[in-house]
SEFITOR-436781 format. One record per residue (C-alpha): x, y, z. Coordinates in steps of 0.001 Angstrom, whole numbers, padded with zeros to 6 digits, always signed. Example, Ala and Ser with C-alpha at 12.3 -4.5 7.8 and 13.67 -1.06 7.14 Angstrom:
// residues 2
+012300-004500+007800;+013670-001060+007140;
END
This chain:
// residues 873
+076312+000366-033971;+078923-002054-032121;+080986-000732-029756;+084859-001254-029199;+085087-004235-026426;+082776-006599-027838;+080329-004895-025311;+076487-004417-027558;+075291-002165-025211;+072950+000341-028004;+071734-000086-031303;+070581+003603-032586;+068239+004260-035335;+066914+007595-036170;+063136+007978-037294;+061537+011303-038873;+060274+013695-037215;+056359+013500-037047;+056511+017175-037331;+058589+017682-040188;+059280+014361-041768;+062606+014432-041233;+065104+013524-038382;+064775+016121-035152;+067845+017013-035295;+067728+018521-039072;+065032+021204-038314;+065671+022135-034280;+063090+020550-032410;+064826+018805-029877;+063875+022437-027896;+060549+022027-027690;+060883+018618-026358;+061849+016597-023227;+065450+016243-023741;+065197+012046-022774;+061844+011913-024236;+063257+012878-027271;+065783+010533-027716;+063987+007514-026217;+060655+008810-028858;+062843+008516-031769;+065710+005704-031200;+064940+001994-030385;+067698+000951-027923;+069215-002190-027367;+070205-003155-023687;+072944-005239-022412;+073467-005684-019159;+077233-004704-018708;+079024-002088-018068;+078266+000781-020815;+080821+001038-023303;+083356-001378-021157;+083069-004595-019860;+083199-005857-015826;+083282-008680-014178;+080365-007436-012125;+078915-009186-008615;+075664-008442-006649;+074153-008498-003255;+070988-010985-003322;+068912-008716-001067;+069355-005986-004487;+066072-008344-006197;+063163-010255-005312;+060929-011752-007753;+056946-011052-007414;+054098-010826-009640;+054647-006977-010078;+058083-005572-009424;+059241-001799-007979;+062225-000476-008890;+064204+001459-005901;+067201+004160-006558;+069312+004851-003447;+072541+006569-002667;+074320+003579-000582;+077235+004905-001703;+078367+008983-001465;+078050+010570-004988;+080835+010367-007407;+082651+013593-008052;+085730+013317-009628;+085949+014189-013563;+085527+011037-015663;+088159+010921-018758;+085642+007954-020297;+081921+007477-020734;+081411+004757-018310;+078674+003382-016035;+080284+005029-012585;+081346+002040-010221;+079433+002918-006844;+081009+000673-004600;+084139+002007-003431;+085899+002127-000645;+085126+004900+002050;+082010+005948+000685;+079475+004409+002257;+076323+006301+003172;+074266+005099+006128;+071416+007393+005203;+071208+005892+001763;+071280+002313+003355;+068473+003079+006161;+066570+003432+002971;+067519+000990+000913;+066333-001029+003549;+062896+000692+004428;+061958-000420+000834;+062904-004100+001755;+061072-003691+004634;+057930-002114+002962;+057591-004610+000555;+058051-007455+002930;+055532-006055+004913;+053113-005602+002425;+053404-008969+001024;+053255-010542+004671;+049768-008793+004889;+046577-010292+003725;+044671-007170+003480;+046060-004763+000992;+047137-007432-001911;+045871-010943-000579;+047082-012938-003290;+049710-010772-004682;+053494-010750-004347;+055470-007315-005089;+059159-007704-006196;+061402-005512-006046;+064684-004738-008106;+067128-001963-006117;+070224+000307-007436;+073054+002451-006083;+073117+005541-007870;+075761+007407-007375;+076007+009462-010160;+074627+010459-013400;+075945+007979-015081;+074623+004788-012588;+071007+006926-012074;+070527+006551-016256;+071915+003118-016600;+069468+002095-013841;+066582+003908-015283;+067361+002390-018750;+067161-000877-017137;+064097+000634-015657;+062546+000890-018664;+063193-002436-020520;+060244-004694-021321;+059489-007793-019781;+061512-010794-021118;+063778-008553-023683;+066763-006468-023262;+064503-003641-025035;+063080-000216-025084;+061298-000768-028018;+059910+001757-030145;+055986+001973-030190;+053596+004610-031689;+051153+004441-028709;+052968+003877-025004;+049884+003377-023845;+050617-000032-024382;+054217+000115-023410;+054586-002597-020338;+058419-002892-018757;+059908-004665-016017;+058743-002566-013307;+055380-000972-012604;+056578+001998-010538;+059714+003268-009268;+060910+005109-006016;+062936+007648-006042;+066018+008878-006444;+067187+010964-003691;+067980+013963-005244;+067110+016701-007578;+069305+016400-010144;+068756+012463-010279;+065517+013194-009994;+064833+015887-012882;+066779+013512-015133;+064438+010291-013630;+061257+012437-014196;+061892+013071-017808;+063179+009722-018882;+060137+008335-017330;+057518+010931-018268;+056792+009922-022130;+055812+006565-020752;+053765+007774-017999;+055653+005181-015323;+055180+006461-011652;+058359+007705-010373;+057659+009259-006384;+060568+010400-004996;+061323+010147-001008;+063784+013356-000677;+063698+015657-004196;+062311+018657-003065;+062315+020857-005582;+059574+023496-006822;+060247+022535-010736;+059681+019190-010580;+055950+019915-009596;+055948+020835-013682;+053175+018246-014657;+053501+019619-018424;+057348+018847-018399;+057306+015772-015751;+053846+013985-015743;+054656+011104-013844;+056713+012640-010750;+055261+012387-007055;+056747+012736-004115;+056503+011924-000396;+058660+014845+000053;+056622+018554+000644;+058053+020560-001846;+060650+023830-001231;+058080+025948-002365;+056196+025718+000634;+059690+025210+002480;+060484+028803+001108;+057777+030618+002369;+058254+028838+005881;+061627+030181+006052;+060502+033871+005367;+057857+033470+007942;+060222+032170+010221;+062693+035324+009683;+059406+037497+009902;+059214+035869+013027;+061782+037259+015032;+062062+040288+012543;+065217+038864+010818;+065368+041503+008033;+069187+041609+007178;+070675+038236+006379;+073386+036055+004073;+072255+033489+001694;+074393+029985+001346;+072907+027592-001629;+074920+024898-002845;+075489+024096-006371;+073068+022166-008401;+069183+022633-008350;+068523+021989-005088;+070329+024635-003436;+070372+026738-006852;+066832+026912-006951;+066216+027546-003603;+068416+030439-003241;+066405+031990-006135;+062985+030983-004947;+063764+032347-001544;+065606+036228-003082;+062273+036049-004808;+059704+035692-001791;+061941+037645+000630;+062648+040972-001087;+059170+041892-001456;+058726+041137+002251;+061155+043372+003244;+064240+041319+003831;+067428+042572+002628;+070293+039947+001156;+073143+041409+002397;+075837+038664+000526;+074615+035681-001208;+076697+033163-002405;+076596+029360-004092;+079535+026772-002463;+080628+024699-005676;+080180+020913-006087;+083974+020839-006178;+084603+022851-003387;+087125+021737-000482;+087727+023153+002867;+090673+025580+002440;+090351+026301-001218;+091106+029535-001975;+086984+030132-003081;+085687+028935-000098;+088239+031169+001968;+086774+034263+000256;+083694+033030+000691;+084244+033340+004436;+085925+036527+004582;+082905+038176+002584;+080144+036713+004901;+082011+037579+008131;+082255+041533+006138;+078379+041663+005701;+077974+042212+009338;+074637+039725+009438;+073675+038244+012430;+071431+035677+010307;+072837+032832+007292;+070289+030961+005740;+071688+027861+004329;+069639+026450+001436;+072417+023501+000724;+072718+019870-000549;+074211+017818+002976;+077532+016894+001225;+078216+020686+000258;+076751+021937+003880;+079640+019690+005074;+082529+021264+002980;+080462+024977+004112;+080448+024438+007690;+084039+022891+008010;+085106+026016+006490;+083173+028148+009287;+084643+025944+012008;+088275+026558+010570;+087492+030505+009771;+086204+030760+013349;+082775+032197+012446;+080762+032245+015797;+077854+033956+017151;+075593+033687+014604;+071764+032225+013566;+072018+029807+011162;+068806+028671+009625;+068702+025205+008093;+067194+023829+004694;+065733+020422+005515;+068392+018368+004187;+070626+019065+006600;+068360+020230+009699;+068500+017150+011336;+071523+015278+009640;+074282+014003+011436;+076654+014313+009212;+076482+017361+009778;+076343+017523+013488;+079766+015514+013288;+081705+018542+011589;+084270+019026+014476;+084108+022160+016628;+080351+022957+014889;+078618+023080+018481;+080441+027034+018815;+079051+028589+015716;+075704+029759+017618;+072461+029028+017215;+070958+026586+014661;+067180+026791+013375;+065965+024685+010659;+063261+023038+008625;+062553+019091+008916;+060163+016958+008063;+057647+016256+010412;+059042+013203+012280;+057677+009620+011847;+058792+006380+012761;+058563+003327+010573;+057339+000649+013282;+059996-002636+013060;+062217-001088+010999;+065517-001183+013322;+064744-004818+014020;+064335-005806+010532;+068194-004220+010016;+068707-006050+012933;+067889-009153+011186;+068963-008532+007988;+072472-008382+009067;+072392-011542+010966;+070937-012915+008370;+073512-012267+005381;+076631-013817+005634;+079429-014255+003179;+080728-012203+000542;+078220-011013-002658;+077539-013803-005002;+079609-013158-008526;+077543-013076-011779;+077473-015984-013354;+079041-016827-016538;+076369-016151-019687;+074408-013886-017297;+073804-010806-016912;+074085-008890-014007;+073708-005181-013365;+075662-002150-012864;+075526-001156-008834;+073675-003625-007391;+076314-004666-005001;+077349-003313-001450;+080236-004667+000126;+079912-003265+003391;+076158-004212+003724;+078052-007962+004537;+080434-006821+007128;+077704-004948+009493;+077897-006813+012935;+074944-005733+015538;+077271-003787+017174;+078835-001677+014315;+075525-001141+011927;+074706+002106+010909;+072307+004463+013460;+068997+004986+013101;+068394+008597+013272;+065793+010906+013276;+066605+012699+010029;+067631+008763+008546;+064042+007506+010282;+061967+010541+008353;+063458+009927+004976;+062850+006099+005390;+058978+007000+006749;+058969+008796+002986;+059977+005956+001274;+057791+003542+003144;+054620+005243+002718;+055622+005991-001052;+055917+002024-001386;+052436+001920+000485;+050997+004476-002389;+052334+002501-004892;+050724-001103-002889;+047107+000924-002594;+047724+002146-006330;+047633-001689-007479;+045085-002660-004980;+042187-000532-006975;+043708-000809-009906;+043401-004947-009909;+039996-004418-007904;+041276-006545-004902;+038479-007544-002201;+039633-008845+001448;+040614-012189-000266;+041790-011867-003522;+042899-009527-006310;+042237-009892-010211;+045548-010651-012440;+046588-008933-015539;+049144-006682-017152;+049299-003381-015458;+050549-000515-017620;+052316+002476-015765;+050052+004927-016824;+047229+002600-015218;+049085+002850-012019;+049690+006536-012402;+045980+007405-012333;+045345+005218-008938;+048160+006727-007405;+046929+010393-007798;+043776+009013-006091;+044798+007032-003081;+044041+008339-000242;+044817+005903+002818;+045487+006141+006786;+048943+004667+007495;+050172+004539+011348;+047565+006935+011499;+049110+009486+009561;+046767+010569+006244;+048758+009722+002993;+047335+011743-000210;+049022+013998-002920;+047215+016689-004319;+046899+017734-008068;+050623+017964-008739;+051468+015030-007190;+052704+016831-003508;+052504+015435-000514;+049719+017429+001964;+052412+016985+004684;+053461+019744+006981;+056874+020876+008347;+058455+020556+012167;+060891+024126+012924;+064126+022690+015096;+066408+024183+016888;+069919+022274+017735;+070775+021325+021202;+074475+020978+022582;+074408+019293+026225;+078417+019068+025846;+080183+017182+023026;+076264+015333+022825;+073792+016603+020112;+070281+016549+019684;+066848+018506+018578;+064634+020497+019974;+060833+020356+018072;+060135+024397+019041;+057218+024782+016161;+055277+023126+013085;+054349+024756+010169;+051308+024040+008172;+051148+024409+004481;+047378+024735+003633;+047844+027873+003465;+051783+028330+004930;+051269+028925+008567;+054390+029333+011326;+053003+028291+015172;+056596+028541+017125;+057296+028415+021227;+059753+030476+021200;+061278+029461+025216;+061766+026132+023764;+064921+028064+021814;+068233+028541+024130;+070268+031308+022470;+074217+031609+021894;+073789+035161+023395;+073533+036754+026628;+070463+035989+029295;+069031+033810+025924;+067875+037200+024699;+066806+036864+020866;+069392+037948+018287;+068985+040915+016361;+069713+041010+012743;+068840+044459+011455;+070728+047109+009287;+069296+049633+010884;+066705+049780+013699;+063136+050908+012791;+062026+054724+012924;+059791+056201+015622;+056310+056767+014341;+055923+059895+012704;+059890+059603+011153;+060742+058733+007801;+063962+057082+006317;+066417+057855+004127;+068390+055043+003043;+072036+055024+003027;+073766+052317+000589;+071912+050148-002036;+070050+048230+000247;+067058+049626+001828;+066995+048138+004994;+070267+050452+005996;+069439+053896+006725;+069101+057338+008627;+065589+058258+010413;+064373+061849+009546;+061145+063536+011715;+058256+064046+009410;+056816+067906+009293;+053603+067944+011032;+050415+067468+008676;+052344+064609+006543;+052136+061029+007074;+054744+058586+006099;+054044+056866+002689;+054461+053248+002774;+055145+053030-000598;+058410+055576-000654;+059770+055590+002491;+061759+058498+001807;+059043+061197+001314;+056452+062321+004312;+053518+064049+002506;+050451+065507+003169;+047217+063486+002923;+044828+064053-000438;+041653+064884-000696;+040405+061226-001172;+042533+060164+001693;+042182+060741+005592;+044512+059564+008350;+044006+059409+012168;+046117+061600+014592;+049795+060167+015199;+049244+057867+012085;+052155+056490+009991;+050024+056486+006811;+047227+057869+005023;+044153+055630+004492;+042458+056133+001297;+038339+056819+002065;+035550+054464+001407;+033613+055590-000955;+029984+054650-000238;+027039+054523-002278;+023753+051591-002724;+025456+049014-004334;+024053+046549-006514;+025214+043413-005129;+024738+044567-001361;+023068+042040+000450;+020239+044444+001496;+020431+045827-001820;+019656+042329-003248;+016395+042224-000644;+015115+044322-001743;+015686+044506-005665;+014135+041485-005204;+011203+042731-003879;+010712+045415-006167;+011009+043078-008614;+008181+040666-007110;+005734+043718-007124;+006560+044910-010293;+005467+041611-011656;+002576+041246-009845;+001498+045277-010778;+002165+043408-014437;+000407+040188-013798;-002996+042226-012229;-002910+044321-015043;-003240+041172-017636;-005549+039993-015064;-008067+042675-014627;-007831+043363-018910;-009182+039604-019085;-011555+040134-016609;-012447+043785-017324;-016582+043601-017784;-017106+041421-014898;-018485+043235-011425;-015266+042806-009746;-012792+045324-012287;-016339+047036-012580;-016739+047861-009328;-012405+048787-008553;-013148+051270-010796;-013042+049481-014389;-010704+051435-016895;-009357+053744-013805;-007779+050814-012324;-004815+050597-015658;-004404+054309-014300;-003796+053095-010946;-001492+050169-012162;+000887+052338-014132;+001462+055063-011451;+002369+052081-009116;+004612+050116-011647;+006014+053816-012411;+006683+054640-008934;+008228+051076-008725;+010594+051621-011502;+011892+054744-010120;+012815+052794-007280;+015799+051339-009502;+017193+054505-009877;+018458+054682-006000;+021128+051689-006662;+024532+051955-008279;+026134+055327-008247;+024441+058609-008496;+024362+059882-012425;+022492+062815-013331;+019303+060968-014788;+018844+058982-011780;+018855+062201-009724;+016352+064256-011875;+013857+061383-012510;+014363+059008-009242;+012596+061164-006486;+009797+063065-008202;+008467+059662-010644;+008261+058489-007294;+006706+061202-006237;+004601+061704-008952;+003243+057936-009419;+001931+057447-005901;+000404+061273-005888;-001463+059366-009159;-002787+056524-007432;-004071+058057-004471;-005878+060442-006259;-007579+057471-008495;-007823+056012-004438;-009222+059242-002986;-011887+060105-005819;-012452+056524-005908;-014157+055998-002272;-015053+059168-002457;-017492+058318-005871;-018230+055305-004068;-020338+057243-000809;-021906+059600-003414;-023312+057227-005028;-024736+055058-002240;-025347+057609+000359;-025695+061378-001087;-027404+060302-004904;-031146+060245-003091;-030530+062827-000603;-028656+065271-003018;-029929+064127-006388;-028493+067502-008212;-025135+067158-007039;-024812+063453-007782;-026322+064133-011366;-023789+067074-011559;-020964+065277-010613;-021560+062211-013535;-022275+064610-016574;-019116+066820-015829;-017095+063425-015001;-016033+064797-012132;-013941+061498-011216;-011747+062256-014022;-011860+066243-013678;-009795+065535-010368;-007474+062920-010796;-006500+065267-013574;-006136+068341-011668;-004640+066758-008801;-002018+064534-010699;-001088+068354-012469;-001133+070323-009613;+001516+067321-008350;+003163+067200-011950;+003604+071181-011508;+005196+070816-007802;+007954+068358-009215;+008728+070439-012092;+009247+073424-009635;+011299+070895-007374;+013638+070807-010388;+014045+073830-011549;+014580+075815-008645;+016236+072772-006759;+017838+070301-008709;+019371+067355-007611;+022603+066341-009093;+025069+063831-008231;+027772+064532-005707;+030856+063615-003258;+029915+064266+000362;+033115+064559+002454;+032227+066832+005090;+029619+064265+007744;+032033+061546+007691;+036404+061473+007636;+036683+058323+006458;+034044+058282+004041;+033362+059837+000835;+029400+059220+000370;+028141+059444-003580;+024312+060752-003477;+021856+062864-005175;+021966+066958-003920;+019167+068589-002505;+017695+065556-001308;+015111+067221+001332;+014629+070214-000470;+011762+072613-000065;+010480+070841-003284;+010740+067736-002037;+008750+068700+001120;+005754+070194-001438;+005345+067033-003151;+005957+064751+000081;+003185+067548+001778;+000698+067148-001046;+000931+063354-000953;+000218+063352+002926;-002875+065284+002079;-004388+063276-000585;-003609+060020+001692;-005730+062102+004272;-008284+062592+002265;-008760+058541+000885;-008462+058099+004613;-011312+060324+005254;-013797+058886+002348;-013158+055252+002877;-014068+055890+006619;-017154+057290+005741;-017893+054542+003305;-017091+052155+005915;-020785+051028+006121;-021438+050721+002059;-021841+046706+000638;-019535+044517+001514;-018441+044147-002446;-017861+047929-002320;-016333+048506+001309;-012648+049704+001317;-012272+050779+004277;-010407+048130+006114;-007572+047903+003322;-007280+050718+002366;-007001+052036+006088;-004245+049312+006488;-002406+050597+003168;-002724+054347+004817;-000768+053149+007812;+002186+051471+006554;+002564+054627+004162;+002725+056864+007459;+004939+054126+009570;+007461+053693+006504;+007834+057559+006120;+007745+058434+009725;+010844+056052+009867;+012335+057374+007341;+012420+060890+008447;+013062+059844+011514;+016332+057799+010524;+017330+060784+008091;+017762+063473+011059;+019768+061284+013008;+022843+059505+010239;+023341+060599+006749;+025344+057701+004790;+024604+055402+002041;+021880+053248+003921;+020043+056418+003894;+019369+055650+000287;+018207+052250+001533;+015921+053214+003847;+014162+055932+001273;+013752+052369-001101;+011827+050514+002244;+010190+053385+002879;+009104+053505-000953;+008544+049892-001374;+006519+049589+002100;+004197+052326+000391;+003680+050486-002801;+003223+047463-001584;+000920+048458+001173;-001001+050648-001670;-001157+047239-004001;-001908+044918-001551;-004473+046487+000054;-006543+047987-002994;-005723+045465-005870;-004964+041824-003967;-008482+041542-002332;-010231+041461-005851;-007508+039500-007611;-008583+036693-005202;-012045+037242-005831;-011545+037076-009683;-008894+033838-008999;-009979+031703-006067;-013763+033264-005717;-015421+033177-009239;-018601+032403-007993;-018703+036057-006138;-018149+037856-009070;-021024+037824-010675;-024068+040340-011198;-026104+038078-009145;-023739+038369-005946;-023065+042353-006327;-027091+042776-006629;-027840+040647-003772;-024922+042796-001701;-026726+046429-002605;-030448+044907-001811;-028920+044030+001167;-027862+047410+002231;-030459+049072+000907;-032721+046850+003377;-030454+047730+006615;-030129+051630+005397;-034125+051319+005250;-034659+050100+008648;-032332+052401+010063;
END
């Protein structure tokens, strides 16, 4: 499609959709999609380097290019953005007179410097030169023509239309910048589809950090996300809760204002007048003049001014002339430190100035490389030449009439920005070095495809000037923030650093005596509607804002809800409060967790000897005719087992919260199993000195005793008489789950009722005298064979069982909470295990490590042998 002028500068063709076979436009897609990526996806466009849809004679600067082996492209503002309505669609002209920027210049020229640098140095690319070709974008309009120019291949004029960018290779490798957010957004999603690495020195805002809608953005910039959250914290501060909001228009300032409403409101911060100056506003208009009488109404001592620096200008020009003094202004970082602001006249009488920068950094040789650059250019820019083509806004007019004297000045806020474009050059230089595997001497050749690049940059990770240079997943900076606070000695302006901020996680560390106040004695503003209540008052608010109202004494026996401010009331049941308390605390409800760390001890341990009750169960059934199982007490000994792995199972019923199961079967299985095993103990050694002591001497007895198995005959009465004790125990005092809120106010403790019941002290009593008793008959069995003498282990079970429970009662008179619970589970599991170990471990090494002793031969040899010591004696 020609255009009028003889100029070719697009040839459109639409392709199908590859969702609906037909063009995007036809079915509605164009939603869904990037609104560049879309276009540049489905039309092949045809470059010419002129003006867009008119023809110029165009010039340019030399120090705009350099050739290398891999170029970056740079977009700067060297020229103040263009905002006068355009009547035609054409390529904005940037240079024009009286718009020169000096902060876009200092940057212009840290790239210069960066890549100079770089390719002076034989470390980070030893045999590779980086070019470089820079614009002045000024506008829409210039930031698109210089990103399409961006984007055109090597040796064509083309963006050409390919199924797979993958492959796609253009002129540049990586591009810095722009300095905005608006430029940027647009930059981001031009340059997104093809994955090209676009890291932007001063674009700050939260949505670019989209990696679904931008892929390819970075920045050396921390984003206003974290600068958000700094500014609350810095109103929390000094308990700034009534303020004015200033954004200016676009997405900077738009998006900050919202981001900030957002984080503030639920912190308690009230926005008493909020307001947006327009891109088109002017100092005098009638809308900015209302916007001054409506923020010197709201009565706030504190403006927070989330603005572009151009719009911050037109703002605080209108302050000056509407005489607004005495109040805190609190600065977004694109103007904390500017001078362009600091050169509104009459500014240093509007109060007191706190703001967000970015940390400050110097760029070492920087000033003497401007130095040199400007005695280095002389004569006027160099005019294209006939046949050639030269681009849009690569010219600066002024750049050749600097002198030494008359340059631009280096300042702090210019010197940041520039240390953000020189390290983002440096990213870019450390990106290439891995990616072309350089060594100290040289570095591999080849084509280098953005999204190549991209994947190195997200990984470099480099000291520079000492100063760690990283992004993380989104492609943010892990920089931090410097608070400032304006300093008028006279008509002379400068900073004060007063505090830092650190964004992993957002952290405020601020001297606050560093600050000198507009106020009286340098006493702290206040900027309150209404100061707070004394303690025990409540508020009724007066207006639509809450921070304004009326303070109200609370009735006694109330407590002031922190969740309706307007209502004292009277602590629940589930609640308690301490005397002369503003709120009620809700109680901790305590009970044996699961996942307690003693609770895990000693599941674990239950565990352990519940597995090894299992294991010397399948042990002593393989093993059950030899001497060993013969001698424990053969088919007795699966008796013994269960009541242990039963009493060891009713150990699991003490964690988690009470339920009524747990409480009826808990205590008395417990109960019940180890009243089982040492009755199979007891009749055990007590079988054991009948037969080897009282079978000659009382031969009757002995023979009465086997034909009436009277082994059996009493573990069976005994384990009734026990089974009859727990049934009593829960019929006449059952334990059911309750909520104990009388031992403890703050707690509400979930247990089992009637835990030392008169039932419980039966079964416990009947337990004690049954361990008495195998105490007594392994004592006097204490001189039977060696295979068949108890009495050390089972003495040593016997006295854990009476340490555990002596500690246990001992414990329970003196604190009644949840570890209560814990402490009947030691006390428990010190019983089993002291039961197990002692009876059951001895022969399981016998039968494991010891085969040779278990053996008829051995367990003869053992009763000859005391039967020849009992006959001597």
């Amino acid at each position: 499609m020609k255009r009028p002028g003889g100029c070719h500068s697009l040839y459109l063709r639409s392709q199908p959709c590859p969702r609906c076979a037909q063009p995007c436009w036809a079915k509605g897609h164009l939603a869904s999609m990037f609104f560049w990526a879309a276009y540049l996806l489905s039309l092949q466009l045809h470059i010419e380097y002129c003006w867009a849809f008119s023809c110029y004679k165009t010039e340019s600067s030399p120090s705009f290019s350099l050739p290398g082996d891999y170029l970056l492209a740079g977009l700067f503002g060297l020229h103040a953005d263009y905002l006068q309505v355009r009547n035609q669609p054409q390529v904005t002209r940037c240079d024009r007179p009286e718009s020169f920027n000096g902060h876009g210049y200092h940057l212009f020229q840290a790239m210069r410097f960066s890549i100079e640098e770089i390719n002076n140095s034989t470390v980070l690319l030893p045999n590779i030169s980086l070019g470089y070709e820079l614009y002045d974008v000024c506008s829409e309009s210039a930031n698109v023509y210089a990103l399409l120019r961006v984007l055109a291949q090597q040796e064509t004029d083309h963006i050409a239309l390919q199924r797979d960018l993958h492959n796609y290779s253009s002129k540049v490798v990586a591009l810095i910048g722009p300095d905005n957010t608006d430029h940027a957004v647009t930059a981001a999603a031009l340059l997104g589809p093809f994955l090209m690495p676009l890291i932007s020195y001063e674009a700050s805002s939260v949505m670019l950090s989209s990696k679904r809608q931008y892929p390819s953005f970075l920045r050396t910039i921390p984003s206003d996300k974290h600068q958000v959250k700094v500014m609350v914290l810095l109103l929390q501060s000094f308990g700034w809760v009534w303020i004015s909001l200033i954004g200016s228009y676009g997405d900077y300032g738009q998006l900050g204002v919202r981001a900030l409403e957002e984080l503030a409101t639920p912190q308690g911060i009230c926005i008493a007048f909020k307001d947006i100056v327009p891109s088109s506003a002017q100092v005098g208009d009638p809308r900015m003049q209302q916007m001054m009488q409506q923020l010197a109404q709201a009565r706030t001592t504190v403006v927070v001014v989330f603005s572009s620096r151009h719009l911050a200008g037109v703002f605080f020009r209108s302050v000056v002339l509407a005489n607004l003094t005495g109040k805190v202004w609190i600065a977004s970082e694109d103007w904390a430190i500017s001078t362009y602001i600091t050169s509104v006249p009459g500014i240093q009488g509007i109060g007191t100035v706190l703001g967000v920068a970015i940390q400050q950094r110097l760029v070492p040789g920087l000033k003497e490389f401007e130095e040199a650059y400007i005695r280095a250019v002389k004569g006027d820019p160099r005019s294209c030449p006939k046949g050639s083509r030269c681009s849009t806004n690569q010219l600066c007019q002024e750049c050749h009439a600097f002198t030494t004297h008359n340059m631009p000045m280096l300042g702090a806020f210019s010197m940041s920005a520039a240390y953000n474009v020189y390290q983002a050059v440096y990213a870019v230089a450390h990106g290439l070095h891995q990616l072309l595997g350089c060594t100290s001497e040289t570095c591999s050749r080849g084509p280098v495809y953005p999204w190549q690049l991209l994947q190195q940059i997200h990984k470099v990770n480099f000291l520079l000037h000492k100063h760690t240079v990283a992004f993380d997943d989104i492609g943010d900076p892990l920089d931090d923030y410097d608070i400032i606070a304006w300093d008028w000695n006279g008509p002379e302006w400068t900073f004060e650093v007063i505090g830092s901020a650190t964004l992993s996680p957002v952290q405020l560390d601020i001297n606050k005596t560093k600050i000198r106040w507009h106020g009286k004695n340098n006493q702290v503003p206040a900027s309150v509607c209404t100061r707070d209540c004394l303690e025990g008052h409540h508020r009724v608010v007066v207006g639509s804002h809450h921070c304004c109202f009326e303070c109200m004494p609370c009735e006694a026996g109330t407590f002031l809800n922190k969740s309706d401010l307007q209502i004292c009331q009277p602590c629940g049941k589930e609640e308690w409060a301490p005397a002369g308390s503003t709120t009620c605390f809700s109680r901790t409800v305590e009970f044996l967790t699961w996942h307690d760390p003693v609770s895990v001890v000693l599941l674990t341990a239950n565990t352990l000897l519940l597995l090894l009750v299992v294991g010397t169960t399948g042990l002593f059934v393989r093993h059950l005719h030899t001497p060993v199982v013969r001698s424990a007490g053969g088919r007795m000994c699966f008796f013994m087992l269960g009541a242990l792995a039963a009493g060891s199972c009713s150990l699991y019923g003490f964690f988690g919260e009470p339920t009524v199961p747990t409480c009826l079967l808990c205590r008395p299985l417990f109960s019940l199993g180890f009243a089982v095993f040492l009755s199979c103990l007891t009749i055990r050694s007590f079988q054991l000195v009948i037969i080897f002591k009282f079978s000659t001497k009382v031969p009757m007895f002995y023979h009465t005793w086997a034909q009436n198995h009277g082994a059996s005959l009493f573990v069976a009465v005994s384990s009734t008489v026990h089974l009859l004790i727990c049934l009593m125990w829960l019929a006449l005092w059952t334990p059911l789950p309750t909520r104990e809120y009388q031992r403890f106010p703050h707690l509400i403790i979930l247990e089992c009722t009637e835990v030392n019941s008169v039932g419980f002290l039966l079964a416990f009593t009947h337990n004690i005298l049954l361990s008495i008793s195998t105490f007594a008959c392994s004592y006097l069995g204490k001189e039977l064979p060696e295979n068949y003498n108890e009495a050390k282990c089972v003495t040593f079970s016997l006295l854990l069982n009476f340490v555990s429970w002596i500690t246990f009662f001992t414990m329970s008179s003196i604190y009644q909470g949840s570890n209560l619970s814990a402490a009947y589970v030691t006390a428990g599991l010190t019983t089993l295990s002291g039961g197990f170990s002692g009876y059951f471990l001895p022969k399981c090494y016998v039968i494991l490590c010891r085969p040779d002793l278990n053996n008829t031969e051995h367990f003869q040899a053992s009763i000859l042998d005391y039967t020849r010591r009992s006959g001597s004696t």
